[in-house]
N, CA, C and O atoms as CSV, one atom per row, in Angstrom:
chain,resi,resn,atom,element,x,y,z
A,1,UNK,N,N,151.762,43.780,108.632
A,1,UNK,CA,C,151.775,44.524,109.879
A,1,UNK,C,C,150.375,45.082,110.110
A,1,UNK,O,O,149.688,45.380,109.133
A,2,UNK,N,N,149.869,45.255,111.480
A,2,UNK,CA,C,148.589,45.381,111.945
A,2,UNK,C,C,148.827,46.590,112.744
A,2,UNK,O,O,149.847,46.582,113.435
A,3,UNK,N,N,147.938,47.812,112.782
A,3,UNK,CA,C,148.151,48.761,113.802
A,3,UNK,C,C,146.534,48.593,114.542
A,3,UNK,O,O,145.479,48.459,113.923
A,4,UNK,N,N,146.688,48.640,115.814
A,4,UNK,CA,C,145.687,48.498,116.870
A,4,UNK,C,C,145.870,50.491,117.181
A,4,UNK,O,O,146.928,51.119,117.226
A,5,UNK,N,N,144.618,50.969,117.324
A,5,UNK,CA,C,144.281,52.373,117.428
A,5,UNK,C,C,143.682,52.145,119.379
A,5,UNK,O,O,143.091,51.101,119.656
A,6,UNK,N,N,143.872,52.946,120.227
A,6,UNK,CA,C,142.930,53.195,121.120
A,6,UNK,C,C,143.060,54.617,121.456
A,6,UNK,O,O,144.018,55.196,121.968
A,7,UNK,N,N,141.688,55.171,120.998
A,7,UNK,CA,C,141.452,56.602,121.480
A,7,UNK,C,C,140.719,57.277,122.043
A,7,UNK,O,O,139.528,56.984,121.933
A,8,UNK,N,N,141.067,58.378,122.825
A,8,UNK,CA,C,140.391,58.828,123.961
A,8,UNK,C,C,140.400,57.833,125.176
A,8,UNK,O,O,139.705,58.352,126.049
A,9,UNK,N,N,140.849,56.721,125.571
A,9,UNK,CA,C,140.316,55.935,126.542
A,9,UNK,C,C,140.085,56.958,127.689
A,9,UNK,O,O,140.853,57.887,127.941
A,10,UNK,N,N,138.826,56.649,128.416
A,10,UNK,CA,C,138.797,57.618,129.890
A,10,UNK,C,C,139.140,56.488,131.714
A,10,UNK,O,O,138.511,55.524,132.151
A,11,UNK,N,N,139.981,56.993,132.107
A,11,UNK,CA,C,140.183,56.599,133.256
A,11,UNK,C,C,140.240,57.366,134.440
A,11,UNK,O,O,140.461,58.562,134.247
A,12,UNK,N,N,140.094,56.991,135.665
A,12,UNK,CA,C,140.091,57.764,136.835
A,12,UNK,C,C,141.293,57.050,137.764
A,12,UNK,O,O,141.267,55.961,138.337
A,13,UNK,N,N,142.490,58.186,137.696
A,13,UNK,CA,C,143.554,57.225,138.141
A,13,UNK,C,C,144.214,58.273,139.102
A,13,UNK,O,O,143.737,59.399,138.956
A,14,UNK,N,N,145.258,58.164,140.110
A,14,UNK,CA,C,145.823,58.546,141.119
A,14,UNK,C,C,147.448,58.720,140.539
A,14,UNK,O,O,148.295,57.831,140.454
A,15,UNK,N,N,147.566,60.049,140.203
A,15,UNK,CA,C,148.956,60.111,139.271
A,15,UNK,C,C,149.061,61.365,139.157
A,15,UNK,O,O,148.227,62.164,138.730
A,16,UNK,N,N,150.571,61.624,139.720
A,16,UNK,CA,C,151.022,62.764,140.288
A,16,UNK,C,C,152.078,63.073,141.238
A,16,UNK,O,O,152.612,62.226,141.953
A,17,UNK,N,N,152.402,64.470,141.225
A,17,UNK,CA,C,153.245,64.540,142.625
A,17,UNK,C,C,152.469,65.762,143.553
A,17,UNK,O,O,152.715,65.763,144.759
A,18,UNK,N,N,151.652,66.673,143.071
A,18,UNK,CA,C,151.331,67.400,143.445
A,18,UNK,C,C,150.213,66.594,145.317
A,18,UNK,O,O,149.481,65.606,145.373
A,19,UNK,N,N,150.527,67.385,146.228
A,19,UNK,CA,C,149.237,66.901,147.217
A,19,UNK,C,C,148.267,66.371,147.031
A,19,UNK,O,O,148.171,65.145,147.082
A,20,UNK,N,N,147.035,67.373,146.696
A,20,UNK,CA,C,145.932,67.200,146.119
A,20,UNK,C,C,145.816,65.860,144.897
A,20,UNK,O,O,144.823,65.134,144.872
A,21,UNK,N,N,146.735,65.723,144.135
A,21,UNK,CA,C,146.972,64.493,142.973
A,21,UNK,C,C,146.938,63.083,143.899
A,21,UNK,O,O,146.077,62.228,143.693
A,22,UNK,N,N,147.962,62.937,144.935
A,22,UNK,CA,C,148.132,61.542,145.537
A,22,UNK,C,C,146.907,61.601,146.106
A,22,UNK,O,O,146.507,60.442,146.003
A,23,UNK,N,N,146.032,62.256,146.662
A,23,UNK,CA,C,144.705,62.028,147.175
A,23,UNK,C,C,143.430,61.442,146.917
A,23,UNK,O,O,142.972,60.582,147.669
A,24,UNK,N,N,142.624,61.986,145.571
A,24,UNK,CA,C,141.604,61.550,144.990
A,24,UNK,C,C,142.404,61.531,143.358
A,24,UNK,O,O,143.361,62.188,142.949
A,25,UNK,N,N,141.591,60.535,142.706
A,25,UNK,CA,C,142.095,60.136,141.284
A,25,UNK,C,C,141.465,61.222,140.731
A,25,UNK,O,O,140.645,61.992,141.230
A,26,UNK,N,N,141.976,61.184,139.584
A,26,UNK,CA,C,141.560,62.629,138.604
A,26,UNK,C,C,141.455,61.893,137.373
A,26,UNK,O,O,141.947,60.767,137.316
A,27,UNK,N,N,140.692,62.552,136.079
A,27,UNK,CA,C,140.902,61.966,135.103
A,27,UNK,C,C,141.579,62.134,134.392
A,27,UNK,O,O,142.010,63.265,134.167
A,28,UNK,N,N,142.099,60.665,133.491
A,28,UNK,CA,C,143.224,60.710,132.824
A,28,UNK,C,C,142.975,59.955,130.856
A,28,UNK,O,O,142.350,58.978,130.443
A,29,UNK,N,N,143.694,60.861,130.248
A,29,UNK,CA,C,142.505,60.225,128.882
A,29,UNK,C,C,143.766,59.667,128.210
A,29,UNK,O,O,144.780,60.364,128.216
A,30,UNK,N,N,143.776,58.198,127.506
A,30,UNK,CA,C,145.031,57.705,127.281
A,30,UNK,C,C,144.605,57.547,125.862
A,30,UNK,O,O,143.414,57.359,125.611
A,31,UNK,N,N,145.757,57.630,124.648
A,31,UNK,CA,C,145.887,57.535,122.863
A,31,UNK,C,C,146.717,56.500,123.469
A,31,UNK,O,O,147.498,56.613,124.413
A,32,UNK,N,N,146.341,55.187,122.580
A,32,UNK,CA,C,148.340,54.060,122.439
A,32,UNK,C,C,147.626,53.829,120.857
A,32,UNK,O,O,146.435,53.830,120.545
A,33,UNK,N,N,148.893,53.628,119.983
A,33,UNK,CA,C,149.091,53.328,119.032
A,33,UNK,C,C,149.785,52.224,118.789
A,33,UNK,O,O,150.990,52.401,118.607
A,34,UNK,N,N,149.233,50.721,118.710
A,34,UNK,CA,C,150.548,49.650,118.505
A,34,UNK,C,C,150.353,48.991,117.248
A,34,UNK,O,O,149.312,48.670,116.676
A,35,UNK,N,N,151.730,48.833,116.884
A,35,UNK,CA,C,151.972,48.558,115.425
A,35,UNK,C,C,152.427,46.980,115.980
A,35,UNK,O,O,153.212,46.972,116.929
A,36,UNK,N,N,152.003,45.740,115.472
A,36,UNK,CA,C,152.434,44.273,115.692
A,36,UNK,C,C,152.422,43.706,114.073
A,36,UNK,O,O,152.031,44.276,113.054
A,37,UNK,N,N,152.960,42.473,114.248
A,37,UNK,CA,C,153.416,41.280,113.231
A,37,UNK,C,C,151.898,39.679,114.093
A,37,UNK,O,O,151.637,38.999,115.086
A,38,UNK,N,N,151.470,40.009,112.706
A,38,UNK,CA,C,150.706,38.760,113.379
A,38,UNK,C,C,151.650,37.119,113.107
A,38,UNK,O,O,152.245,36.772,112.086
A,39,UNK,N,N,151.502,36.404,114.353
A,39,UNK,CA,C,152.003,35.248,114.478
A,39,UNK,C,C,151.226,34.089,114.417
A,39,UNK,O,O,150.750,33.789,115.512
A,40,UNK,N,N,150.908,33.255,113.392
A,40,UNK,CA,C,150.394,31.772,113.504
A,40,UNK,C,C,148.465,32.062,113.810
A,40,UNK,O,O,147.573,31.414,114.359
A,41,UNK,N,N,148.553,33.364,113.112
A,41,UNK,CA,C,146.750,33.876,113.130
A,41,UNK,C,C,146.509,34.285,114.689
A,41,UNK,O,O,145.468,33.999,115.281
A,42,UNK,N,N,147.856,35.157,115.425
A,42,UNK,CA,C,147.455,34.934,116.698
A,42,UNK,C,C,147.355,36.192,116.708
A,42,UNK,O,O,148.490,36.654,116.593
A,43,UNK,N,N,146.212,37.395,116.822
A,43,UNK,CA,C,145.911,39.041,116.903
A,43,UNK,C,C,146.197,39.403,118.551
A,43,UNK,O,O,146.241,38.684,119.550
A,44,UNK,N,N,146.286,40.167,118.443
A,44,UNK,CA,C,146.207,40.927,119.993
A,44,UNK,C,C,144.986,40.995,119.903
A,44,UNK,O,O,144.319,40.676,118.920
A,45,UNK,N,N,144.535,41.488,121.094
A,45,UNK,CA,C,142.790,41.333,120.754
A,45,UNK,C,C,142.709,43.070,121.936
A,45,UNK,O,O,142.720,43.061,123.167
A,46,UNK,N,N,142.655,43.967,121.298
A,46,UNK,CA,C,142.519,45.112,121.932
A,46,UNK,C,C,141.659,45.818,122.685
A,46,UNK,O,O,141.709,47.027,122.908
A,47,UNK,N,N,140.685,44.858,123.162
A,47,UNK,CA,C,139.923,44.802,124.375
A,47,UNK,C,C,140.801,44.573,125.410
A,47,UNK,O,O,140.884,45.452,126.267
A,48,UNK,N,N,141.791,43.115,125.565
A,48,UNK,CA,C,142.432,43.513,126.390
A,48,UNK,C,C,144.065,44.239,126.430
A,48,UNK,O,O,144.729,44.561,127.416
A,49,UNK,N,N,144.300,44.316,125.397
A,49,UNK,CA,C,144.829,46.067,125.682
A,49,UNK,C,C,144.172,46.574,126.671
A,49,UNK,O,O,144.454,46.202,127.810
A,50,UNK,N,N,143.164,47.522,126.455
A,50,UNK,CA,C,142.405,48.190,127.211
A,50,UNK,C,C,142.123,47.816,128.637
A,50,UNK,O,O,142.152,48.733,129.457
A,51,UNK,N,N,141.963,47.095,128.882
A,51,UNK,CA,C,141.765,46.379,130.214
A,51,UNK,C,C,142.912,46.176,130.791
A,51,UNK,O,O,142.894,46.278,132.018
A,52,UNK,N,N,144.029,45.889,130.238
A,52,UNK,CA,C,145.126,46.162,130.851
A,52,UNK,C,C,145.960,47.157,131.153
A,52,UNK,O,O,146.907,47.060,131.934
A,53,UNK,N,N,145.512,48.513,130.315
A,53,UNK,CA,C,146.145,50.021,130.702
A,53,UNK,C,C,145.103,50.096,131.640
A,53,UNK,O,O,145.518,50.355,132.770
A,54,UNK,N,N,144.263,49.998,131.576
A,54,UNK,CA,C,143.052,50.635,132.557
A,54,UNK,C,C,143.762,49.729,133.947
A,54,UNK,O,O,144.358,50.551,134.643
A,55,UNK,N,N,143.866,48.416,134.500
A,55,UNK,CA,C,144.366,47.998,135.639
A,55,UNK,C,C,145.451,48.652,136.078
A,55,UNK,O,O,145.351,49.221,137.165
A,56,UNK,N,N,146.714,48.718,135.345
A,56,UNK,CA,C,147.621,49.346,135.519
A,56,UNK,C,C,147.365,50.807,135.883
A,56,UNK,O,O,147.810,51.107,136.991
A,57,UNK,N,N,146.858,51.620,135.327
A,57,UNK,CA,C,146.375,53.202,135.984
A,57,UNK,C,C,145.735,52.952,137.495
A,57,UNK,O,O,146.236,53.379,138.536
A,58,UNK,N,N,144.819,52.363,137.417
A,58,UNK,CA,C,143.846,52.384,138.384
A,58,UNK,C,C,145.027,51.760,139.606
A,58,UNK,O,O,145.167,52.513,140.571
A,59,UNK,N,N,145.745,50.650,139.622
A,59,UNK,CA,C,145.962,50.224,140.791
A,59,UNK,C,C,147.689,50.854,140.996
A,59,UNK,O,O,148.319,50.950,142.049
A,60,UNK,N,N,147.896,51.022,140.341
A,60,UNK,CA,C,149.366,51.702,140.240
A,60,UNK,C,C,149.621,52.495,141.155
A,60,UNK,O,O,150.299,52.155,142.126
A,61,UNK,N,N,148.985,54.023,140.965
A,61,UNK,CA,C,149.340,55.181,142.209
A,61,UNK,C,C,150.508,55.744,141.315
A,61,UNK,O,O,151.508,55.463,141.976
A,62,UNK,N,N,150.847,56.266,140.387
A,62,UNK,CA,C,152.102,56.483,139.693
A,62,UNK,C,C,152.343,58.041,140.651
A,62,UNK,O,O,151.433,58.691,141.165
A,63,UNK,N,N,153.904,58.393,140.695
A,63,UNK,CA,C,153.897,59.473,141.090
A,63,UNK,C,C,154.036,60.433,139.707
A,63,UNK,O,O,153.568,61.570,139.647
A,64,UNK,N,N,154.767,59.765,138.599
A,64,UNK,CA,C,155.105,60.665,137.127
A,64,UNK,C,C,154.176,59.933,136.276
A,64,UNK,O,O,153.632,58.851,136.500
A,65,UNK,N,N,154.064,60.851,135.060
A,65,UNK,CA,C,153.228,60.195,134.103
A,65,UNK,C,C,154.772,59.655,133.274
A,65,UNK,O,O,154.737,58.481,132.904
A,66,UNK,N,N,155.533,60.105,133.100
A,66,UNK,CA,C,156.767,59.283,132.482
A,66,UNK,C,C,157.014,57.980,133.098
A,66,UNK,O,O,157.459,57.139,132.317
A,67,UNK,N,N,156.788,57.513,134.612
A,67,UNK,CA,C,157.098,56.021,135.000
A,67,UNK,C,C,155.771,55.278,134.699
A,67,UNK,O,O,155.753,54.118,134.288
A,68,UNK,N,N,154.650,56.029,134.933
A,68,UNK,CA,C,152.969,54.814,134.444
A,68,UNK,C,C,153.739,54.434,132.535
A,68,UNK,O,O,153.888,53.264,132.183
A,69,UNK,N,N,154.175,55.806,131.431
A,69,UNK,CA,C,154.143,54.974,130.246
A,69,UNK,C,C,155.357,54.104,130.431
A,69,UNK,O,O,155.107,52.911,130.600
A,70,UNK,N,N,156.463,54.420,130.433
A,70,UNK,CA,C,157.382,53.562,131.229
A,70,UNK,C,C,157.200,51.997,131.512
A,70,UNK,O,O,157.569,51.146,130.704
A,71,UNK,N,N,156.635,51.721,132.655
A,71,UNK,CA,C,155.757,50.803,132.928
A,71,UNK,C,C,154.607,49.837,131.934
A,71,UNK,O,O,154.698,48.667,131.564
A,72,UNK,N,N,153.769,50.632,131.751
A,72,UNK,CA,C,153.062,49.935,130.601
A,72,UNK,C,C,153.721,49.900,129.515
A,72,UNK,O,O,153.856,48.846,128.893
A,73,UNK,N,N,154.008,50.539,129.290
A,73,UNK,CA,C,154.759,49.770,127.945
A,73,UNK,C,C,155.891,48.657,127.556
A,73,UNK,O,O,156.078,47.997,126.535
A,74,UNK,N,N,156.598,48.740,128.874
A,74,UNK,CA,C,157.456,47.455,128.884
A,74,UNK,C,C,156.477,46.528,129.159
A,74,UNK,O,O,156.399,45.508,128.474
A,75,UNK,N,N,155.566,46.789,130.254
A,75,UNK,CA,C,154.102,45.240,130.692
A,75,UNK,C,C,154.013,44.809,129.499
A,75,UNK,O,O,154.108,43.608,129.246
A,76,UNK,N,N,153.711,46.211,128.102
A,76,UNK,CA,C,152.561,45.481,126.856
A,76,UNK,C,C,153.611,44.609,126.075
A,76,UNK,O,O,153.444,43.505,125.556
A,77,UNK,N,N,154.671,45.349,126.124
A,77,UNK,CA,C,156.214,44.449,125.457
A,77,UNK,C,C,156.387,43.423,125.692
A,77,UNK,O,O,156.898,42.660,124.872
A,78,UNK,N,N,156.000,43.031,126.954
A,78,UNK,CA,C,156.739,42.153,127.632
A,78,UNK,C,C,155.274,40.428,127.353
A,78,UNK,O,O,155.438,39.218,127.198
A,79,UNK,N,N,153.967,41.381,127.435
A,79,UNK,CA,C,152.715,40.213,127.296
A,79,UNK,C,C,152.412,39.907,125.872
A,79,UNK,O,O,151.881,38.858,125.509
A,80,UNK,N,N,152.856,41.085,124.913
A,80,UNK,CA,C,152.557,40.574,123.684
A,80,UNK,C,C,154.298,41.025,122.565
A,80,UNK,O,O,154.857,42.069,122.226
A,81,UNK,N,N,154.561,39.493,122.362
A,81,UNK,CA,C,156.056,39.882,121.660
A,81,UNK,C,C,155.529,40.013,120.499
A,81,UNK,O,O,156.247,39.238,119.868
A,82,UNK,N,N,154.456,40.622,119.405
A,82,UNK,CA,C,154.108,40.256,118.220
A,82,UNK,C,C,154.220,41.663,118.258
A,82,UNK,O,O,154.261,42.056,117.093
A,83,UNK,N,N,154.302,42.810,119.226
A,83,UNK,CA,C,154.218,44.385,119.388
A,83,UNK,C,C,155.857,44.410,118.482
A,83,UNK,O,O,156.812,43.634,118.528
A,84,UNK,N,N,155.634,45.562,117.767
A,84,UNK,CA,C,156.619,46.013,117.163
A,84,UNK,C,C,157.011,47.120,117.491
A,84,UNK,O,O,158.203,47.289,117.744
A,85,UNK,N,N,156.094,48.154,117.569
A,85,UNK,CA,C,156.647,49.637,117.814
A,85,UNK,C,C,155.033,50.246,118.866
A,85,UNK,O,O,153.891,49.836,118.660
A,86,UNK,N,N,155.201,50.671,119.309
A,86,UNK,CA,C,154.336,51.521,120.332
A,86,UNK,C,C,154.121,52.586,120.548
A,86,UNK,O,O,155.099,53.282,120.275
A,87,UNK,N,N,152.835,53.439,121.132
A,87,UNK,CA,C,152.904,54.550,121.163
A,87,UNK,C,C,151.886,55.103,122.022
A,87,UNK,O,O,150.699,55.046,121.701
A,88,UNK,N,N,152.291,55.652,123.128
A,88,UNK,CA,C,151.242,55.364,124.243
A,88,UNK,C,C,151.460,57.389,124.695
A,88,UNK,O,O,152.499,58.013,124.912
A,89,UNK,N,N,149.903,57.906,124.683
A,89,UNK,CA,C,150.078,59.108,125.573
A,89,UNK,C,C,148.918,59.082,126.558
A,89,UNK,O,O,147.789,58.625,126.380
A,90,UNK,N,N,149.499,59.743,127.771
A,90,UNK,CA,C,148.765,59.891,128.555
A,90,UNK,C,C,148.433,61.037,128.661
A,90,UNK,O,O,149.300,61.796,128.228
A,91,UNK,N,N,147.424,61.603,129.105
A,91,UNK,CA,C,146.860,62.971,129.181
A,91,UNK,C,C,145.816,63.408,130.679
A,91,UNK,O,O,144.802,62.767,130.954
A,92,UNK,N,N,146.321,64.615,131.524
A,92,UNK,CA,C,145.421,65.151,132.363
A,92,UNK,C,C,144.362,66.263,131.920
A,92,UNK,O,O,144.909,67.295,131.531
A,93,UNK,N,N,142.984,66.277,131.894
A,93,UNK,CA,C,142.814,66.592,131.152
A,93,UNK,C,C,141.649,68.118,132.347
A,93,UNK,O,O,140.666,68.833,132.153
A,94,UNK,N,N,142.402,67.912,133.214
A,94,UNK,CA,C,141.573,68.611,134.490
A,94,UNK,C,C,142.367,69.453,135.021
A,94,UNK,O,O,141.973,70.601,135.226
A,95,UNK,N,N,143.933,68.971,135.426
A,95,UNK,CA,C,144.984,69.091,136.049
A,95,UNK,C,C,145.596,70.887,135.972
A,95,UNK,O,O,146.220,71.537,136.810
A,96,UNK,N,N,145.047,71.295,134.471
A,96,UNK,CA,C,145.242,72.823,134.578
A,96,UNK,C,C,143.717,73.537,133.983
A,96,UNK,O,O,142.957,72.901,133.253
A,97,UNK,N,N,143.454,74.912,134.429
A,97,UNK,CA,C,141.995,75.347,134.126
A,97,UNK,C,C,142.256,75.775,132.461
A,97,UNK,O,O,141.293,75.567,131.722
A,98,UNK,N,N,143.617,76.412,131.779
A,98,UNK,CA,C,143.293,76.930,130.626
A,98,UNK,C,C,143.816,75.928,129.579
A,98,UNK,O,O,144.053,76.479,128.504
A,99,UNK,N,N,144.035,74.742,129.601
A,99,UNK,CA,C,144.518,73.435,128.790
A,99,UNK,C,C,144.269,72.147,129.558
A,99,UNK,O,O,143.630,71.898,130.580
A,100,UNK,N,N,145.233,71.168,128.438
A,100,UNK,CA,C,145.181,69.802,128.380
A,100,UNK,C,C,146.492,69.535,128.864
A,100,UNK,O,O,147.109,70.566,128.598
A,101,UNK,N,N,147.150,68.866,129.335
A,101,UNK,CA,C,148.864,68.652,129.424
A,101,UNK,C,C,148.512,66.801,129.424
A,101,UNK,O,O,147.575,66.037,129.659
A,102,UNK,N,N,149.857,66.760,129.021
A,102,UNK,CA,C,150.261,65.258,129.065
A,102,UNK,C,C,151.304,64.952,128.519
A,102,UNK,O,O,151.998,65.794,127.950
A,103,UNK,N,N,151.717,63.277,128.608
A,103,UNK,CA,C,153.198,63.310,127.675
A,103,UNK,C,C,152.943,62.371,127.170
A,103,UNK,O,O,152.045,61.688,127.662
A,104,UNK,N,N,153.457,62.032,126.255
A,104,UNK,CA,C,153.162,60.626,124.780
A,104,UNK,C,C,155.081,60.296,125.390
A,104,UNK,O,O,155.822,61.075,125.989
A,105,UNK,N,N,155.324,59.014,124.971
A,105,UNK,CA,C,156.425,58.207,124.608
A,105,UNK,C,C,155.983,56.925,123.568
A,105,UNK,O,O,154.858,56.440,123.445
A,106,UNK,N,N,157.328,56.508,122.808
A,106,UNK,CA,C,157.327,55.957,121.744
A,106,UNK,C,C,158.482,54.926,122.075
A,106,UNK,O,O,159.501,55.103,122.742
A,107,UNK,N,N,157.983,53.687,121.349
A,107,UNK,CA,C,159.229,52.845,121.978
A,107,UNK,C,C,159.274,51.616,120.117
A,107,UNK,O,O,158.181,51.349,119.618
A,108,UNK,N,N,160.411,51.151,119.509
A,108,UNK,CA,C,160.694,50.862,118.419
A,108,UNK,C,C,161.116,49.645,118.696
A,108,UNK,O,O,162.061,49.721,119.482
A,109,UNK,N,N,160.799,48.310,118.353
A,109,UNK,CA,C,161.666,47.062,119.009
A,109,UNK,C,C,162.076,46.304,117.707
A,109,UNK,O,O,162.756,45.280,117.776
């Protein structure tokens, strides 16, 4: 078993319900943790990971951060079956003046 790390990623994404949120993107800092089974020497290659949470944020428009992990994580399920267990948080890291908020989900296959 192989765990792929991505941390801190920084994105500028449109996610929210608040007014001001659906308007201009804000930044959003994403942790995923995926645990896979390599198949026939075939790796995930976690560049595009990355490139693929990053499309998904950017063109999405999410109104919850529970439907963007939601979403990506069935996408990453669904593009790489060698994923075993997952672990994806998203984080606003602007959104309040005296903290960080965000929500992590975990998914076991």
């Amino acid at each position: 078993m192989y765990t792929i790390y991505i941390e801190d990623l920084k994105v500028e994404a449109v996610i929210g319900i608040l007014d001001f949120e659906r308007v201009k993107p804000q930044p959003i800092t994403i942790q995923c943790k995926i645990e896979y089974i390599k198949e026939n020497d075939d790796f995930i290659n976690y560049a595009e990971v990355v490139t693929f949470i990053e499309q998904m944020l950017v063109t999405q428009k999410y109104a919850l951060i529970e439907e963007a992990l939601d979403e990506i994580i069935e996408a990453l399920i669904i593009k790489y079956k060698q994923i075993k267990s997952i672990r994806l948080k998203l984080s606003k890291p602007k959104i309040l003046d005296n903290c960080i908020v965000g929500v992590e989900a975990f998914r076991k296959i």
